[in-house]
C-alpha positions as CSV (number, residue, x, y, z in Angstrom):
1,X,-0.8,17.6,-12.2
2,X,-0.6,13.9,-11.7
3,X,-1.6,11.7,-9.2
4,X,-1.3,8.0,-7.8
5,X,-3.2,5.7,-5.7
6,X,-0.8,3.6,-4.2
7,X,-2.5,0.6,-2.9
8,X,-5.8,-0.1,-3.9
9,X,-8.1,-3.3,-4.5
10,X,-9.6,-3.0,-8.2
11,X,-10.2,-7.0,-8.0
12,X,-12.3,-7.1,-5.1
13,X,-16.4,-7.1,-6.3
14,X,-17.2,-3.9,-5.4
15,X,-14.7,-2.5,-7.8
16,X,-14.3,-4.9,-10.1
17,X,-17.8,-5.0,-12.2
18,X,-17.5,-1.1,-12.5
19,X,-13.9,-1.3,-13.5
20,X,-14.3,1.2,-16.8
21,X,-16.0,3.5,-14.9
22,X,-13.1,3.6,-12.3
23,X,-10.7,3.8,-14.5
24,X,-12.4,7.2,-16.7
25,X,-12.9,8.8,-12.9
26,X,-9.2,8.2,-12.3
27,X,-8.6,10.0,-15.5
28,X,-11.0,12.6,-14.7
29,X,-9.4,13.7,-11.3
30,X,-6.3,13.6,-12.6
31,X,-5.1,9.9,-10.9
32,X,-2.7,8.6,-13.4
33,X,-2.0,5.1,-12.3
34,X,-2.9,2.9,-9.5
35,X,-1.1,0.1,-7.4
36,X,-3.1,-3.1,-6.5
37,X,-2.4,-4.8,-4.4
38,X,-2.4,-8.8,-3.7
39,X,-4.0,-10.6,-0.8
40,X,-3.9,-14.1,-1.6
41,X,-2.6,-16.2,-3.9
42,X,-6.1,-17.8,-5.3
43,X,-6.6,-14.3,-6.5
44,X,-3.7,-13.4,-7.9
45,X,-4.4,-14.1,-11.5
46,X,-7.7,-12.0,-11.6
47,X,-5.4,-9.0,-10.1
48,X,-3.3,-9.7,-13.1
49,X,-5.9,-10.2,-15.6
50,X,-7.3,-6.7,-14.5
51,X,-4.0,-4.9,-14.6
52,X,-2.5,-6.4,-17.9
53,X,-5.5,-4.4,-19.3
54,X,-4.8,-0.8,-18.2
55,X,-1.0,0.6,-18.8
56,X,-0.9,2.4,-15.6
57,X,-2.4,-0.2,-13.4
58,X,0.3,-2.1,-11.5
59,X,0.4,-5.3,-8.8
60,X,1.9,-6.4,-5.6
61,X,2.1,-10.0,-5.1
62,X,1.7,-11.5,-1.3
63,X,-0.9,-13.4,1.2
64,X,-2.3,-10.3,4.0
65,X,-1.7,-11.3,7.4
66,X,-5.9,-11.5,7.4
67,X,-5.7,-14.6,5.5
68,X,-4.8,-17.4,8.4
69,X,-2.7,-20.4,8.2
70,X,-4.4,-23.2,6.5
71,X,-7.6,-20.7,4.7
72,X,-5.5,-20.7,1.1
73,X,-2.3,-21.8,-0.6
74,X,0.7,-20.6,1.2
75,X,3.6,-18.3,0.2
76,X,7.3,-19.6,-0.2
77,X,9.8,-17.7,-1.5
78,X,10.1,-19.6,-4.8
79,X,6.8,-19.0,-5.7
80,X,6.8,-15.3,-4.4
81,X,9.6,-15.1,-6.7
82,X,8.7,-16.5,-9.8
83,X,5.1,-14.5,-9.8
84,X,7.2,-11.7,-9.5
85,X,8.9,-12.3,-12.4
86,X,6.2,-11.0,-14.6
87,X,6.7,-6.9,-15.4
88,X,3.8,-5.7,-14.5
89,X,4.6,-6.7,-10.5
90,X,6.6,-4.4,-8.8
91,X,5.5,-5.2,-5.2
92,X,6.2,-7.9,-2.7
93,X,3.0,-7.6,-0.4
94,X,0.7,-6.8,0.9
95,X,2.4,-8.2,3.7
96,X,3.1,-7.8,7.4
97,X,1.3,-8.8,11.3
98,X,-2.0,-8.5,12.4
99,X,-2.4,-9.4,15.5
100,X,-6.3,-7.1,16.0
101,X,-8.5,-10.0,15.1
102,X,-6.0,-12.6,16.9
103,X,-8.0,-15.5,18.7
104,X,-7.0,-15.7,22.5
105,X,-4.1,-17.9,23.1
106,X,-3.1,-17.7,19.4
107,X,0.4,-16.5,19.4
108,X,0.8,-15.6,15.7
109,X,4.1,-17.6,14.8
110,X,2.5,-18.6,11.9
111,X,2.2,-14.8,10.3
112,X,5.9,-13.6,11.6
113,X,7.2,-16.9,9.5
114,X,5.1,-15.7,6.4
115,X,6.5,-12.7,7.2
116,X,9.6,-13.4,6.5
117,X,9.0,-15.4,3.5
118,X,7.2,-12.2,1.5
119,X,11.0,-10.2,3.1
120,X,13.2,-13.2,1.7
121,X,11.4,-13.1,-2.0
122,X,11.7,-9.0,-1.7
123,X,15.4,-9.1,-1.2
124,X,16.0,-12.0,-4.0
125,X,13.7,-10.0,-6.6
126,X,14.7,-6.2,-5.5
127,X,10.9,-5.7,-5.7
128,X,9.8,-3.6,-2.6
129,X,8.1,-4.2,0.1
130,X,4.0,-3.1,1.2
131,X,3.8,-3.4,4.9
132,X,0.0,-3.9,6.6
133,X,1.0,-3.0,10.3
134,X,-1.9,-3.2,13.1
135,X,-1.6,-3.9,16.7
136,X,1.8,-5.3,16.3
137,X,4.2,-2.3,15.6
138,X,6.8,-4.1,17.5
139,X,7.3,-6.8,15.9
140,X,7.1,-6.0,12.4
141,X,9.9,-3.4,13.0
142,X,12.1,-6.1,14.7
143,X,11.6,-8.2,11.7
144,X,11.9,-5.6,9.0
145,X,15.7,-5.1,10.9
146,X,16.5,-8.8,11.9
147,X,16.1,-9.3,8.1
148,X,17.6,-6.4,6.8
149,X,14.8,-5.0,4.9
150,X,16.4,-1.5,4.5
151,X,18.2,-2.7,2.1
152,X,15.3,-3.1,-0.1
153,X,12.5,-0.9,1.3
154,X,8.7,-0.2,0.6
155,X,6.2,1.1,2.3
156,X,4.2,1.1,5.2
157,X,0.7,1.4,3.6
158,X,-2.9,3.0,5.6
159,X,-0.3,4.2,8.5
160,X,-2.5,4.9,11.7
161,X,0.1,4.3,14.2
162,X,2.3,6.7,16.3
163,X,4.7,9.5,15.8
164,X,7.6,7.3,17.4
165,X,6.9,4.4,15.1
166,X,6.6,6.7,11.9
167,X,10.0,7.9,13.1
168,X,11.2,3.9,13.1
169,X,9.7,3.1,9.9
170,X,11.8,6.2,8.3
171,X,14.9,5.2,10.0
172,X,14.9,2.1,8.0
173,X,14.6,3.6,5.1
174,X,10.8,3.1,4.3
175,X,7.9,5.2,3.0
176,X,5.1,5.7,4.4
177,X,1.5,6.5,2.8
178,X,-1.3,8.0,4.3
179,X,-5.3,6.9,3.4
180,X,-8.6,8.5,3.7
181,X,-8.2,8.1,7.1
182,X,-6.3,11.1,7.4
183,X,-9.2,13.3,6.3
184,X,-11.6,11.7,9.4
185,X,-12.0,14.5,11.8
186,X,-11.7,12.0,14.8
187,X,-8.1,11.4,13.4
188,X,-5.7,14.6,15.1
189,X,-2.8,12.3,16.2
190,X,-2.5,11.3,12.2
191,X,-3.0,14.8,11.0
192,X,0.2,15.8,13.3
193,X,2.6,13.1,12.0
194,X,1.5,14.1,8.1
195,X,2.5,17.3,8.8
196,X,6.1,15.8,10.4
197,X,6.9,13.3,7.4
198,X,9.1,14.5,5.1
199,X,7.6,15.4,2.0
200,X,10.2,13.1,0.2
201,X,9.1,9.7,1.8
202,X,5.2,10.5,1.8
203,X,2.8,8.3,-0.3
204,X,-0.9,8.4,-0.7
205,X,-3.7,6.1,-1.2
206,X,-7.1,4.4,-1.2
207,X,-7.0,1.5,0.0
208,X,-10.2,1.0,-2.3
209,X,-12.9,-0.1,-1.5
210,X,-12.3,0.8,2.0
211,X,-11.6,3.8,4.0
212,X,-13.4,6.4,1.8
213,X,-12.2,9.9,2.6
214,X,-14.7,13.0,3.0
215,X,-16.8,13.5,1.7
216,X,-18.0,10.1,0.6
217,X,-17.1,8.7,4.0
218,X,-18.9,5.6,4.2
219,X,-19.9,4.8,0.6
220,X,-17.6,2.2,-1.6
221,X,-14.0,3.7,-2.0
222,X,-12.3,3.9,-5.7
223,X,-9.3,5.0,-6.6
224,X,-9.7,8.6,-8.0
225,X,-10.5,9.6,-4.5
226,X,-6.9,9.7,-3.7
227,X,-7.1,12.9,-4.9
228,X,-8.9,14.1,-1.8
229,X,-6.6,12.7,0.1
230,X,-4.1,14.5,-1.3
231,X,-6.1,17.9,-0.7
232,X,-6.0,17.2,2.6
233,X,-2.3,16.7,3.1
234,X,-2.0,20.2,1.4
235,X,-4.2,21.9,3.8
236,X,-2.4,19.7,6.8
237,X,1.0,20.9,5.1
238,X,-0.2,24.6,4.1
239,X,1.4,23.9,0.5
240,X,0.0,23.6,-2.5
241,X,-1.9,20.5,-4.6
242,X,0.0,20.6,-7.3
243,X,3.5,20.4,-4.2
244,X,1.4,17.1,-2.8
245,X,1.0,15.7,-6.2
246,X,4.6,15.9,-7.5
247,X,6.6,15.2,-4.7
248,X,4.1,12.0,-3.5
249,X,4.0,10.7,-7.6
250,X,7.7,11.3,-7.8
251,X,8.1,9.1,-4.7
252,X,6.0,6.8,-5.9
253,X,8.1,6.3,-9.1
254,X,11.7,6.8,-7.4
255,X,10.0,3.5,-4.9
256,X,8.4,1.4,-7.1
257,X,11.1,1.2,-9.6
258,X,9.9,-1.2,-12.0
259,X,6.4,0.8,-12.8
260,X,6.1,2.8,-15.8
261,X,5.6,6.8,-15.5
262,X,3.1,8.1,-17.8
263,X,3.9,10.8,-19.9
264,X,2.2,14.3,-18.3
């Protein structure tokens, strides 16, 4: 049985100065290889550093919504395109809108044009797309379609939203991955559309160092607790581990096409 973590944040400090333990813990609850994912540019190379030392550790390159105009270098699609050049990215993202921490008066043209960079660079490198999505399902669906992103696809990563926007998000062809949020007993509305997604366009994940699920809510997140995310699901689901782990690592593989399956 193999697992994946797909989307996690092994360059951020709280992971990063443990990183050999993570990576023995992964082996130890059978997580096989990990997705990182980028933020910003400025870190980029110490996300590639970290996963040009491990096989099965794999990048995303993109600026989150987070990151405001002017705060760090910005993305155009040249750029977006030639990081993504190097093998061991097989992600355009993270990427997406934000609008939770907007500023009042701030009308966030500046992330739907970023947006829309990270889509263009997708399309011209065939690389996938991660979509962060909060407060502004609307809108990232209308651009996702307005740019014809089906035709490439990704994800929609740490999905909290509602059962009509999961339905969306599948129409156009996209995954959609569930964190440790699922296992939070405060989170019934969640539990109900995991148990609606197909099977065959369901992906787990961390999001470490965030988002711990039980039972180490609270505490730093890494990315061998996928596994009880994955537990969950199987409960949620009444199937098996073993279902949860093949169908969501097959996914994850048939998505992320560029990412090298280890041997069982």
């Amino acid at each position: 049985m193999l697992l994946v973590d797909s989307h996690c944040h092994p360059d951020f400090p709280e992971l990063a100065q443990h990183l050999p333990q993570l990576i023995d813990k992964m082996h130890e609850y059978g997580v096989c290889a990990a997705l990182c994912a980028g933020v910003t540019l400025e870190r980029f190379p110490a996300l590639m550093a970290i996963t040009r030392q491990h096989p099965h550790l794999f990048a995303a390159v993109g600026v989150h919504p987070d990151t405001r105009e002017g705060e760090g270098a910005e993305p155009d699609v040249e750029t977006l395109v030639r990081l993504a050049e190097d093998p061991k990215v097989v992600a355009i993202g993270e990427t997406g809108l934000d609008y939770y921490r907007l500023e009042e008066g701030d009308d966030a043209e500046w992330q739907r044009r970023r947006f829309r960079i990270h889509v263009g660079a997708a399309r011209r490198t065939g690389n996938p797309l991660i979509i962060h999505m909060r407060s502004a399902a609307a809108d990232t669906l209308a651009i996702l379609k307005d740019e014809e992103a089906g035709a490439i696809g990704g994800v929609f990563h740490c999905f909290t939203e509602d059962m009509d926007t999961a339905r969306r998000a599948l129409d156009l062809g996209f995954y959609i991955s569930f964190s440790g949020i699922v296992t939070f007993k405060n989170a019934q509305s969640l539990k109900e559309i995991v148990r609606w997604v197909p099977l065959d366009r369901l992906l787990i994940e961390t999001d470490a160092p965030y988002l711990a699920p039980v039972p180490h809510r609270g505490k730093i997140n890494e990315p061998a607790y996928v596994r009880h995310v994955a537990e969950e699901i199987a409960r949620l689901r009444d199937i098996s581990l073993e279902e949860v782990a093949k169908a969501t690592t097959d996914n994850f593989f048939r998505l992320f096409r560029k990412a090298v399956r280890p041997h069982e």
